[in-house]
N, C-alpha and C positions, 0 to 999 in steps of 0.2 A: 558691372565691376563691383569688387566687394570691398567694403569700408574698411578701413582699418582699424584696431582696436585701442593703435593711440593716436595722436596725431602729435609729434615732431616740431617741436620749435626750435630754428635754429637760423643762423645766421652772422656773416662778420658784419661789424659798423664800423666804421671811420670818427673820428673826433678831433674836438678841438679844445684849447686850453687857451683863452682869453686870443678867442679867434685865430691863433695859431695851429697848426698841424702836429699830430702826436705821432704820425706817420702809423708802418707797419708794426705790427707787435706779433708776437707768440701765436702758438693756434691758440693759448688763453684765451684770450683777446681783452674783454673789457671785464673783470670779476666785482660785480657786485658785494657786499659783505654787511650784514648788520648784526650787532650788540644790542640786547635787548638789556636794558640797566634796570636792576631790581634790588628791595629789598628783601631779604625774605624775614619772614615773620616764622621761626624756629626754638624760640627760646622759652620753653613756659614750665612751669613749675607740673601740669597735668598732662605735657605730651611730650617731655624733654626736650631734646633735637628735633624732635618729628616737625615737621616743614606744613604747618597748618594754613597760611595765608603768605601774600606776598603781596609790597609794596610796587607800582610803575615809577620807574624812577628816569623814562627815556629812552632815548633809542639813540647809540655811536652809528653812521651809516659811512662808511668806505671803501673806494675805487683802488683798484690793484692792476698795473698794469706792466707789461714787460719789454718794452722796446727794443723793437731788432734794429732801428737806425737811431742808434743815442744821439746823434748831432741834429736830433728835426729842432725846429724850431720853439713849439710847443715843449717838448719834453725838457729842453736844459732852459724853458723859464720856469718853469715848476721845480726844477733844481734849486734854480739862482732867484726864487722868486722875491726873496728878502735880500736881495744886493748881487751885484757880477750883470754878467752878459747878457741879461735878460733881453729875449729876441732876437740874439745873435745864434750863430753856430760854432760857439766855441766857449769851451767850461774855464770861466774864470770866477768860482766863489769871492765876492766881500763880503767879509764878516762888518756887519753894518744893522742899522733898525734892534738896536738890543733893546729890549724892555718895550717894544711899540708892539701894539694890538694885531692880531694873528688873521684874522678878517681884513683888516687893510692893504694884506697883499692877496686877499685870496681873488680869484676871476672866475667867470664863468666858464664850466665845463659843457661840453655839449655832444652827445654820442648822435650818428645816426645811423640807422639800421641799413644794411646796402641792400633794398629790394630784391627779391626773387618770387620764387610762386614755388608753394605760399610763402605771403607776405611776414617779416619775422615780426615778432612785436616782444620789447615796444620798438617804434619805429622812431620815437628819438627822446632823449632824455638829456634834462638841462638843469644841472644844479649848477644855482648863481654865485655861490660861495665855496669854493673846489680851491684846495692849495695843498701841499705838501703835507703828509701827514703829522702832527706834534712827536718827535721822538724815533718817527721811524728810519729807516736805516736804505741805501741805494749804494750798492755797490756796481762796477765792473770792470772785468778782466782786463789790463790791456798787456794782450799778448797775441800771438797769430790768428789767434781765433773768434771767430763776432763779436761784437761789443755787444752786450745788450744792455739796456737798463731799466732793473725795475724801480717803479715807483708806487706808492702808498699813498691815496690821496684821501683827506677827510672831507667831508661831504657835510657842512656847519647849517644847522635850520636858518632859515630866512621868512619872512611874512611874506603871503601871497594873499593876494582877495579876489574869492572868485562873487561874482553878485555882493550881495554884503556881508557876506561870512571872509572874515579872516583866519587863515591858518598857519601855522608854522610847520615847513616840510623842507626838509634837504634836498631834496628834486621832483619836477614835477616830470610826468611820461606820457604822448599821446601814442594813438593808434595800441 
């Protein structure tokens, strides 16, 4: 049998949102996203504009996802994460927690990979600081037609220690 010339990763996961279910979603499924934050170093009297070196300034990492059952459980706490029905199944925003720290609602995100052969990888990923994204926007339709709801989630560094090395990473991934 002859090899193939790539090999295919693919696969849906299931997840959760401070142990809650996010249910089914879109063929999307779970979109990963990152922002590489820079300075750039372009301003010089011997190279004008020209873009000679560049500052690390960080990494934005964000979760996109599109729910085809807006009422799971997981999905409208992540709505209602700063006040309302949190854990229920039914959207009741409180405007509440003004000016409290954005990390104190945020919960543990947690994908896993639904095995097949081959196995998809990663086979599960867990960022411990997962909430609504700052400023983004969740709309849907209610008219005859499915509700879906996307949401935008940011993915905030946390300290992990593996042996004695400390790191700061917005999620870690096995397999």
């Amino acid at each position: 049998m002859a090899a193939g010339l790539i090999i295919p990763v693919s696969g849906a996961a299931v997840g959760t949102w401070n142990a809650l279910p996010l249910g089914t979603l879109n063929d999307q499924g779970y979109q990963l996203s990152c922002t590489i934050v820079g300075q750039e170093v372009n301003a010089s009297d011997a190279f004008g504009g020209t873009l000679v070196e560049g500052i690390i300034r960080g990494q934005n990492w964000k979760a996109t996802v599109r729910g085809l059952e807006w009422n799971k459980t997981g999905l409208l706490s992540i709505l209602q994460m700063f006040g309302g029905g949190a854990g229920g199944t039914t959207l009741t925003p409180t405007l509440a927690n003004i000016g409290d720290r954005w990390t104190k609602f945020c919960q543990a995100l947690v994908l896993t990979s639904i095995l097949g052969s081959p196995p998809s990888t990663p086979q599960t990923l867990t960022a411990v600081n997962a909430g609504f994204s700052p400023n983004s926007t969740t709309a849907f339709n209610i008219t005859s037609m499915l509700r879906e709801m996307p949401l935008e989630l940011v993915l905030i560094p946390y300290q992990s220690i593996v042996g004695s090395v400390t790191n700061n990473i917005p999620f870690s991934t096995t397999g």
